[in-house]
C-alpha positions as CSV (number, residue, x, y, z in Angstrom):
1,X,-22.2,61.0,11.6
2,X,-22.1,64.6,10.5
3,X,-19.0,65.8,12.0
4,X,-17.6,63.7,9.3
5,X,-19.3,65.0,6.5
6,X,-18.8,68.9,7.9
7,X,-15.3,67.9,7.9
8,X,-15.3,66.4,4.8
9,X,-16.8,69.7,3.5
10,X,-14.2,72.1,4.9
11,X,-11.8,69.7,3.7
12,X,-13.5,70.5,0.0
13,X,-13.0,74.4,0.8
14,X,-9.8,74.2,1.9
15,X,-8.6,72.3,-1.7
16,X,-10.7,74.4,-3.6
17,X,-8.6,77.4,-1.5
18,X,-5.3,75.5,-2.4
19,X,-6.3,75.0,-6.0
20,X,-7.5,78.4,-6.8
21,X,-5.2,80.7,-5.3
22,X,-1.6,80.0,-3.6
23,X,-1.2,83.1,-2.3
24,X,-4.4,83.3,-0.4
25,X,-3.7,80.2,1.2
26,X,-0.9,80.8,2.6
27,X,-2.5,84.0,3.9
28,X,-4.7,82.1,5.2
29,X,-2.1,80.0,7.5
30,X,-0.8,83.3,9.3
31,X,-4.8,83.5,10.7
32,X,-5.4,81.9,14.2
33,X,-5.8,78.5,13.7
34,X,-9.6,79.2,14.5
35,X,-10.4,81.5,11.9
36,X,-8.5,79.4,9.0
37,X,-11.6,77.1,8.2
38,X,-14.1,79.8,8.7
39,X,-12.0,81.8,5.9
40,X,-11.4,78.9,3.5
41,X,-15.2,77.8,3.9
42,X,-16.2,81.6,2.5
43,X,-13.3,81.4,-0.1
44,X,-14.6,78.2,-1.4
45,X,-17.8,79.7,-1.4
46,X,-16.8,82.9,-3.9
47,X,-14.6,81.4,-6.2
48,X,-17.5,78.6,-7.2
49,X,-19.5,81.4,-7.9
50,X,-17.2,82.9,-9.7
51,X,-16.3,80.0,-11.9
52,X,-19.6,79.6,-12.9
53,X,-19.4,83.2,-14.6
54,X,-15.8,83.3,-15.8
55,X,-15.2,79.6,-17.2
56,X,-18.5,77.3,-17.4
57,X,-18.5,79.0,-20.7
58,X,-20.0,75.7,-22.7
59,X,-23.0,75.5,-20.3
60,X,-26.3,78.0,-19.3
61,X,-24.4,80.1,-17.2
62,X,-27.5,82.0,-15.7
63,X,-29.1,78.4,-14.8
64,X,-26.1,77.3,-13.3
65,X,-25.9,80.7,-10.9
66,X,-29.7,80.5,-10.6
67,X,-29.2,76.9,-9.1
68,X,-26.4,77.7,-6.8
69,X,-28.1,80.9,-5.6
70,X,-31.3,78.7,-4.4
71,X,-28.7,75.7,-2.9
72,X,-27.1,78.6,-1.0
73,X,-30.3,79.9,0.7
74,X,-31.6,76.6,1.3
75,X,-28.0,75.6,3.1
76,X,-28.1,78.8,5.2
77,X,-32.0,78.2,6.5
78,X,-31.7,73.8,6.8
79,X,-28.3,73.9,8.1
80,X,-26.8,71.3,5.9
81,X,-26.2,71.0,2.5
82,X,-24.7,68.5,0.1
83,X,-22.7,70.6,-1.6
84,X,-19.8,70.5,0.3
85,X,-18.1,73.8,-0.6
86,X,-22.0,75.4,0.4
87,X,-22.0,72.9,3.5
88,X,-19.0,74.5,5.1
89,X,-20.3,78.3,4.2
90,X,-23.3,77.8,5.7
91,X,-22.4,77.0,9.1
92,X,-19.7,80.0,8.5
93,X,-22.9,82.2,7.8
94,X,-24.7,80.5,10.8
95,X,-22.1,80.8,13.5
96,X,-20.7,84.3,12.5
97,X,-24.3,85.8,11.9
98,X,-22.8,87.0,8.4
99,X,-25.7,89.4,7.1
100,X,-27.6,87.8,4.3
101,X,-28.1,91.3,2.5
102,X,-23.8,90.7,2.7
103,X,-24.6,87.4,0.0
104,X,-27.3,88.9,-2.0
105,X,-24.8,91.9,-3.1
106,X,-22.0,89.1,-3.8
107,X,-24.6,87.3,-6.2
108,X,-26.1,90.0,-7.8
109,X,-22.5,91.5,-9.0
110,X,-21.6,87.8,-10.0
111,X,-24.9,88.2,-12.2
112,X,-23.8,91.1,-14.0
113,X,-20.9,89.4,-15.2
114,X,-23.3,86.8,-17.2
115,X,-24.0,89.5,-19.6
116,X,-22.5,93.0,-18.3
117,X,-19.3,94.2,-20.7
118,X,-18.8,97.7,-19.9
119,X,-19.5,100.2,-16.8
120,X,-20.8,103.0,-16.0
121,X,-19.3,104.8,-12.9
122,X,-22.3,104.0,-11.1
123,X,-22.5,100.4,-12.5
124,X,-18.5,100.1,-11.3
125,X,-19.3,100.9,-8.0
126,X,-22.4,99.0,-7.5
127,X,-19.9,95.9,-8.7
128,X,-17.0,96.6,-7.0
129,X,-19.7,96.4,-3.3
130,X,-20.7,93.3,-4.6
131,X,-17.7,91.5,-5.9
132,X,-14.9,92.1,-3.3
133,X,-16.7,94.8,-0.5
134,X,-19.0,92.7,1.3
135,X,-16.6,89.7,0.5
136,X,-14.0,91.6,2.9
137,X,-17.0,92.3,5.2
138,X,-17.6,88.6,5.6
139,X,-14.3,87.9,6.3
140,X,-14.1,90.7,8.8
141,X,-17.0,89.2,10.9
142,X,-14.6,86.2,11.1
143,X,-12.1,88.4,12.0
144,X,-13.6,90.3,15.0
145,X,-15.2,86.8,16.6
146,X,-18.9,88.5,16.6
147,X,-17.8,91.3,18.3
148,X,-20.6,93.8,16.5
149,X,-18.8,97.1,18.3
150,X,-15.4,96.2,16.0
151,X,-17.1,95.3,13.3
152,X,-18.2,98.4,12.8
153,X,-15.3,100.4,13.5
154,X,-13.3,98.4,10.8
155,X,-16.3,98.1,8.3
156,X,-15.1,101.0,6.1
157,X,-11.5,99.8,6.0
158,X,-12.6,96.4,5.4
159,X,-14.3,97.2,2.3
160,X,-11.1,99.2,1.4
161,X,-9.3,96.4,1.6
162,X,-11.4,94.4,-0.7
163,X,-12.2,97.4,-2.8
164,X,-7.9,97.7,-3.8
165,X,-7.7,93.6,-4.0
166,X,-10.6,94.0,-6.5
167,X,-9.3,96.3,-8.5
168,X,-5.7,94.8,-8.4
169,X,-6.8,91.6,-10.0
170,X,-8.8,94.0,-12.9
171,X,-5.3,95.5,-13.8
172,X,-3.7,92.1,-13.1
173,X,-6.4,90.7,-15.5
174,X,-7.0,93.1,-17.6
175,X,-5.9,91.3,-20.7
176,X,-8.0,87.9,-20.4
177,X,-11.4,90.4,-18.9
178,X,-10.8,91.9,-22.2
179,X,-9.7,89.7,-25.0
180,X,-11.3,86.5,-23.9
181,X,-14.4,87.8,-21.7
182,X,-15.1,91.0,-23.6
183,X,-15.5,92.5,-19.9
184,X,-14.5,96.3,-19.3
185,X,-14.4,97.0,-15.9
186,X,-13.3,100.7,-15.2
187,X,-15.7,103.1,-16.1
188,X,-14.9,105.8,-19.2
189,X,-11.9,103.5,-20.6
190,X,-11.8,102.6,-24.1
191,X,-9.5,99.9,-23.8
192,X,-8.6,100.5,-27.4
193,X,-7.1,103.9,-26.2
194,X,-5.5,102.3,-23.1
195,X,-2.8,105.1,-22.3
196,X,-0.4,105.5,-19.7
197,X,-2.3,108.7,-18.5
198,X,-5.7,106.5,-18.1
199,X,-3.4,103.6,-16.3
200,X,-1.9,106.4,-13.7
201,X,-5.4,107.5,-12.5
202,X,-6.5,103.9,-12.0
203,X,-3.3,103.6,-10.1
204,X,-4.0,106.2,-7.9
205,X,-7.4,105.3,-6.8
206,X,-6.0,102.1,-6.1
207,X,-3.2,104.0,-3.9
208,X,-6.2,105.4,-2.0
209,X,-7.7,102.0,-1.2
210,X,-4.8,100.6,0.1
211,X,-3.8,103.6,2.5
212,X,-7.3,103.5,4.2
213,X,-7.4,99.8,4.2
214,X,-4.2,99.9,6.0
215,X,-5.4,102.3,8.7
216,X,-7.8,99.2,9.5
217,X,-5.2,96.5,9.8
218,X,-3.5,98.3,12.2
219,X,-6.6,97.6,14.3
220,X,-7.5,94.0,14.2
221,X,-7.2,92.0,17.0
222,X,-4.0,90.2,16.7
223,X,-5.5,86.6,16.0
224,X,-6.3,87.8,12.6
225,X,-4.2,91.0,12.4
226,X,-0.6,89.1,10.4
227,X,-2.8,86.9,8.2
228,X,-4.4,90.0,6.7
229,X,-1.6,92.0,6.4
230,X,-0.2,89.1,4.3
231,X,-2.6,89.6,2.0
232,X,-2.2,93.2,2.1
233,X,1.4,93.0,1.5
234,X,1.5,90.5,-1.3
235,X,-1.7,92.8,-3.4
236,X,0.5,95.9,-2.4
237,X,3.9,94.1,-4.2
238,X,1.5,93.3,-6.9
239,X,0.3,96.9,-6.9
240,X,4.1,98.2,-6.9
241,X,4.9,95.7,-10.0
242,X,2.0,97.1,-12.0
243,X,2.9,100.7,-11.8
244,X,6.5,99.9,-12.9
245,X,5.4,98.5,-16.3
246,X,4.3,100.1,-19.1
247,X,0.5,100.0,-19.7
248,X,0.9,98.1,-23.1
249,X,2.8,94.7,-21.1
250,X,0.0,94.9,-18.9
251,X,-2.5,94.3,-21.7
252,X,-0.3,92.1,-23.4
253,X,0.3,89.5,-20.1
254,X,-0.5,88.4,-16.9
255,X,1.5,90.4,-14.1
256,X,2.9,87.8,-11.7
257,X,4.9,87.4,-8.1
258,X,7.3,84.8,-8.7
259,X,7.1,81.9,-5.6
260,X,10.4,83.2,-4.3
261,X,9.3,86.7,-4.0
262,X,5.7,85.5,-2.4
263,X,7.7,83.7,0.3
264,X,10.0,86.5,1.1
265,X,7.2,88.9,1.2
266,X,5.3,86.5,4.0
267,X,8.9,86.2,5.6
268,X,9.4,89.7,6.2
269,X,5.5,90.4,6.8
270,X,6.2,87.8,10.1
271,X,8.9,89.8,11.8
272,X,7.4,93.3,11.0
273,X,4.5,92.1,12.3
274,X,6.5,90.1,15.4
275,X,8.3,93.3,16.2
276,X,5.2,95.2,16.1
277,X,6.5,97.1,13.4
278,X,3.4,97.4,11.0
């Protein structure tokens, strides 16, 4: 039967969710029980992508992400695939009506990290759509159930959202993007010269994202309203970290929420958000 391999495959997205990123899973469990599989199927579907161009480093990267591009498009039109991880995102694309043009920008900014290493401004931008914009776009299609009015009342906030997260895991990774991957991501900075002056004015377009993004939580329906401000909350505790240290420790290490502090952050995010207090 195919229910069981559909629910095998959301099974596969859900683990890779689990395996990948902690934090976002529990996010994840603060959603309506409706939108948690819908979420973890476009999760799975990103980070696999995303593997391919950060870690396969021993294999043809470009033929791997050629491959999975063509096993996405043919999972979207059949309806099936047997990839399970694509299985479960194409019938997340199907039933939400996720734009494909949303999943063309996603691939093409995973492609310039195959041979990209530093950005213009333009080049930034272009990637930062790409990478995390449209990503919060298909989650906010999720989030609003179809409803096309919402969706685009939130769009800009969405993409926001995903802009900051985006940028939070450049500072977060800033020293494995650049020793290991030889990846540059913010435009003008010689990380050579990485200065406390250049780390304040990344800080503070950052700041920006978040404020907007925040403006659009505020306004989800309240199904998916606490799981995302979750999310927001633990990136913004992130965000706070960051700016306290100096910009040396952050190219020296990898800036981390210890699992006690994650859980008191969700904790609190449940009653402010109970107590309609966000």
């Amino acid at each position: 039967m195919k229910a069981n391999f559909d629910l095998i495959s959301i099974q596969a997205s859900r683990q890779v969710t689990r395996t990948y990123s902690t934090s976002f899973s529990l996010g994840i469990r603060f959603l309506d029980k409706s939108q948690r599989d819908p979420i973890h199927a476009i999760y799975g579907f990103v980070r696999l992508a995303d593997e391919i161009v950060d870690t396969f480093h021993e294999y043809n990267k470009q033929e791997l992400l050629d491959e999975f591009r063509r096993d996405t498009w043919l999972a979207i039109e059949r309806g099936i695939s047997l990839n399970p991880v694509l299985n479960s995102f194409q019938h997340t694309v199907n039933k939400f009506k996720i734009d494909p043009e949303l999943i063309t920008a996603f691939l093409r900014s995973m492609e310039m990290d195959l041979d990209k290493r530093t950005y213009t401004r333009e080049e930034y931008e272009h990637y930062i759509l790409g990478s995390a914009e449209v990503v919060g776009l298909m989650c906010l299609k999720v989030f609003v159930n179809g409803d096309e009015e919402q969706y685009i009342a939130l769009k800009p906030q969405a993409m926001k959202l995903g802009s900051a997260f985006q940028k939070i895991n450049f500072l977060r990774d800033l020293c494995a993007d650049y020793e290991t991957l030889g990846r540059t991501y913010f435009p003008g900075v010689d990380m050579n010269q990485w200065d406390e002056p250049t780390k304040r004015r990344v800080e503070e377009d950052i700041r920006f994202d978040f404020e907007e993004a925040f403006k659009g939580i505020k306004r989800l329906p309240r199904k998916s309203r606490l799981g995302v401000y979750v999310a927001y909350i633990y990136y913004y505790a992130l965000f706070r970290k960051i700016q306290t240290l100096p910009c040396k420790q952050i190219m020296d290490e990898r800036v981390r929420i210890p699992n006690g502090r994650k859980f008191t952050l969700f904790f609190t995010s449940y009653l402010r958000h109970s107590f309609n207090l966000l």
